[in-house]
C-alpha beads as a LAMMPS data file, in Angstrom:
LAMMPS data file: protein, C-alpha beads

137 atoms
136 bonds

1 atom types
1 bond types

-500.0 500.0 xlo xhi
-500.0 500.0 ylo yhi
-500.0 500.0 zlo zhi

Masses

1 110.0

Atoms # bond

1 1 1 0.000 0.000 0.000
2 1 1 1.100 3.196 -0.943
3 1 1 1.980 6.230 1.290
4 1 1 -0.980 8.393 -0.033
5 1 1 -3.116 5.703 0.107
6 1 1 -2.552 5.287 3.783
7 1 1 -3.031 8.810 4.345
8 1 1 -6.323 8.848 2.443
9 1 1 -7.873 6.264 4.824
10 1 1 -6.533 7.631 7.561
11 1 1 -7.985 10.743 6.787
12 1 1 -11.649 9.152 6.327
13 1 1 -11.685 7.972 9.864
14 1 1 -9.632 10.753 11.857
15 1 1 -13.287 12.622 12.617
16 1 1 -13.945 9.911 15.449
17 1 1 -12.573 9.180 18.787
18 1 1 -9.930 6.338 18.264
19 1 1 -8.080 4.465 20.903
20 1 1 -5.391 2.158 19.977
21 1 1 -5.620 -1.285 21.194
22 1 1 -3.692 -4.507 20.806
23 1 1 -6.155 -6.277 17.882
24 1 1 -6.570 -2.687 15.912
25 1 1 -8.661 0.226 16.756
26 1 1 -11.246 0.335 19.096
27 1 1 -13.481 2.888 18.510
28 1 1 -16.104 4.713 20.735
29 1 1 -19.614 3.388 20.261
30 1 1 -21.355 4.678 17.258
31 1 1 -25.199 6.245 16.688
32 1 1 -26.546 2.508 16.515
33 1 1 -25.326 2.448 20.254
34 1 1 -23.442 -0.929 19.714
35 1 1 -19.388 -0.743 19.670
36 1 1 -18.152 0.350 16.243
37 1 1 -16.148 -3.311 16.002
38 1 1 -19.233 -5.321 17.026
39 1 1 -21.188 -3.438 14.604
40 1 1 -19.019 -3.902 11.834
41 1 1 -18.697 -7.843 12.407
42 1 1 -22.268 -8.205 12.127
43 1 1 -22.569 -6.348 8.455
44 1 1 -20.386 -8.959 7.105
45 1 1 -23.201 -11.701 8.714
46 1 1 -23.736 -14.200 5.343
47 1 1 -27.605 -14.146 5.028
48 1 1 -28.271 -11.502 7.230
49 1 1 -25.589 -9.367 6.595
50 1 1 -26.769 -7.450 3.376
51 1 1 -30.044 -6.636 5.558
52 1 1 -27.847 -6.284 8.766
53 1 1 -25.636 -3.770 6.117
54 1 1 -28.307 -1.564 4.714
55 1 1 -30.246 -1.031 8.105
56 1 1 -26.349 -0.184 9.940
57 1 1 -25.720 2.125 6.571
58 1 1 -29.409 3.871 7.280
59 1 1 -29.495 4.267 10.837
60 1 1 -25.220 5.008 11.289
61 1 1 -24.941 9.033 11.594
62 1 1 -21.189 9.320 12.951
63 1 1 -19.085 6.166 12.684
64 1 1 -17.464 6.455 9.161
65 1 1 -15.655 2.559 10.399
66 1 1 -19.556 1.041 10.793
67 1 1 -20.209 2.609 7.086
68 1 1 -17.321 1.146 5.366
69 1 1 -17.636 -1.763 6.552
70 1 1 -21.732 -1.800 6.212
71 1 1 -20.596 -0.881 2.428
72 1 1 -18.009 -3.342 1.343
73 1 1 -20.558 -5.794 2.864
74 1 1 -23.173 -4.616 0.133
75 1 1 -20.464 -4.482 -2.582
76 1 1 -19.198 -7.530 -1.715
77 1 1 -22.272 -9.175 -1.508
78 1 1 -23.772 -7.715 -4.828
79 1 1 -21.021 -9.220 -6.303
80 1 1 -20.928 -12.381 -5.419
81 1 1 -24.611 -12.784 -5.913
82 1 1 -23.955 -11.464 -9.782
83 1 1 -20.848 -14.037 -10.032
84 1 1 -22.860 -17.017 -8.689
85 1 1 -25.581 -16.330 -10.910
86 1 1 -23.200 -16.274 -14.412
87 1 1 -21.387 -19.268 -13.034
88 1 1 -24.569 -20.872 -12.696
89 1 1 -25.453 -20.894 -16.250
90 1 1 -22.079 -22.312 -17.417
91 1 1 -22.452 -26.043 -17.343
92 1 1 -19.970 -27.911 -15.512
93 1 1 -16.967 -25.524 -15.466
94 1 1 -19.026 -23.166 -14.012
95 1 1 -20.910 -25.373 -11.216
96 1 1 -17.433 -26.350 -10.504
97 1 1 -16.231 -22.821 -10.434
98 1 1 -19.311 -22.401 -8.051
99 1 1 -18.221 -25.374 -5.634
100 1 1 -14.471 -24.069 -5.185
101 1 1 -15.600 -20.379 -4.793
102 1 1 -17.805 -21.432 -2.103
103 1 1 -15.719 -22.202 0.709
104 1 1 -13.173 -19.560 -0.629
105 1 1 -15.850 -16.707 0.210
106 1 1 -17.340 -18.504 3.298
107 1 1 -13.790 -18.427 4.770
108 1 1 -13.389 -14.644 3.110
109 1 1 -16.546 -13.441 5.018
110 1 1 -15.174 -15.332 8.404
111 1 1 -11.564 -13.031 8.156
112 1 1 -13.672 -9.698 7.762
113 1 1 -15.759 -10.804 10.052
114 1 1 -12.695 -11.112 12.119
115 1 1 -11.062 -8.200 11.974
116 1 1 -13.577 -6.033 11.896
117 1 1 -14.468 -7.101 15.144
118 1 1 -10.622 -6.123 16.019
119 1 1 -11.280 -3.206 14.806
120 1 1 -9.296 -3.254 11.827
121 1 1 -10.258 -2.017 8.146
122 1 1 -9.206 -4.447 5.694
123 1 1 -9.634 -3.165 2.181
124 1 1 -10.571 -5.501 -0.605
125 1 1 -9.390 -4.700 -4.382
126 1 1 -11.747 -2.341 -5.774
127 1 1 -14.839 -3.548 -3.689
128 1 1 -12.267 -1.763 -0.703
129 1 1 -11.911 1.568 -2.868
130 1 1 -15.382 1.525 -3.491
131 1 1 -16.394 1.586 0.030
132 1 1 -13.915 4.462 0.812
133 1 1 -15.034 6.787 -1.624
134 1 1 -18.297 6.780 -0.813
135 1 1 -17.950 6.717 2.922
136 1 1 -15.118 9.812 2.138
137 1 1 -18.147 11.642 0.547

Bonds

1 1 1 2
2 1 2 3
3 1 3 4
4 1 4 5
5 1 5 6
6 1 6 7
7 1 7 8
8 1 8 9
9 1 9 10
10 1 10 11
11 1 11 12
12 1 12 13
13 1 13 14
14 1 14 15
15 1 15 16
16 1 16 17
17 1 17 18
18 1 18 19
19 1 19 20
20 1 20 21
21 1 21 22
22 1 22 23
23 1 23 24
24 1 24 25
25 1 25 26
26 1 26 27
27 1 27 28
28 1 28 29
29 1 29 30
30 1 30 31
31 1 31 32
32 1 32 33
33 1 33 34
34 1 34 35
35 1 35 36
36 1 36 37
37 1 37 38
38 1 38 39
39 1 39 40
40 1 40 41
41 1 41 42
42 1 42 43
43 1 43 44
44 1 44 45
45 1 45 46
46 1 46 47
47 1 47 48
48 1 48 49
49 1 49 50
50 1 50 51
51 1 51 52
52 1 52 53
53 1 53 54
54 1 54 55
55 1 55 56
56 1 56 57
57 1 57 58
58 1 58 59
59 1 59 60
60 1 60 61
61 1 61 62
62 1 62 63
63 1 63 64
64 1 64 65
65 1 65 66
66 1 66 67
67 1 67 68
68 1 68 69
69 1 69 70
70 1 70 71
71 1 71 72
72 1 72 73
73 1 73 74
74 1 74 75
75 1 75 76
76 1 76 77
77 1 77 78
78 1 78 79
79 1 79 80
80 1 80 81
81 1 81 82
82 1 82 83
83 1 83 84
84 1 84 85
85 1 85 86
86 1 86 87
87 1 87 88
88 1 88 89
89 1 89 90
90 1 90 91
91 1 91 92
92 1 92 93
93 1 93 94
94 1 94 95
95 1 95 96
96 1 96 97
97 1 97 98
98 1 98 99
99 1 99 100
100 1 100 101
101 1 101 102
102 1 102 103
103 1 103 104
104 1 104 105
105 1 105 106
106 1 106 107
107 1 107 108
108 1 108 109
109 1 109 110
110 1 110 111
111 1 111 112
112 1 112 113
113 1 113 114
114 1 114 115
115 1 115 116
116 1 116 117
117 1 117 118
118 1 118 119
119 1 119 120
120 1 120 121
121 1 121 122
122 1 122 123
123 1 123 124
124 1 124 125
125 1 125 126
126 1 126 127
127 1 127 128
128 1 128 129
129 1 129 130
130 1 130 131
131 1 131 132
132 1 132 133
133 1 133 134
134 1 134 135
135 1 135 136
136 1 136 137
């Protein structure tokens, strides 16, 4: 990661009240009135967590953290809805396709998951940028 690039998402969370702590950041608790990290792990629930996402990206007024991750949750949920679906109609190589990128994103989802609950912002590939940007605006 480059040195701007650093700076830019530093900059897009400097606005709240950050305490370092040994897993990350721990934030203060957001508008939703749960901890920013708890808050965070539960947008990246599997079946719940594009619901879980929206309602945290309606109802969160000061925690920039809880928005980024409540967005790369959508965006990365979107997208893997769109990618099952083409893999779906490509007969065998894509149900195969299907079956390996299955427990790729179930263990994907468990790491965000993970560290957003330590209070860390890990940015995926242009899902990641996505997410900043808007939660920048």
């Amino acid at each position: 990661m480059s040195k701007d690039q650093t700076t830019k998402e530093q900059t897009v969370f400097t606005g709240e009240n950050q305490k370092a702590s040994k897993g990350g950041m721990a934030l203060d608790k957001s508008s939703t009135g749960l901890q920013p990290n708890l808050a965070g792990l539960l947008c990246y629930l599997f079946v719940f967590g594009l619901i879980a996402s929206i309602i945290f990206l309606v109802m969160e007024k000061e925690s920039k953290f809880v928005k980024y991750h409540a967005l790369q949750s959508i965006f990365l949920t979107v997208s893997l809805i769109i990618l099952y679906t083409v893999l779906t109609f490509i007969p065998i190589l894509g149900w195969l396709m299907i079956i390996l990128l299955a427990p790729v994103s179930f263990v994907l989802w468990l790491f965000l998951m993970y560290k957003a609950y330590q209070g860390d912002t890990v940015k995926l590939p242009i899902i990641g940028d996505m997410a900043m940007q808007q939660v920048a605006k």
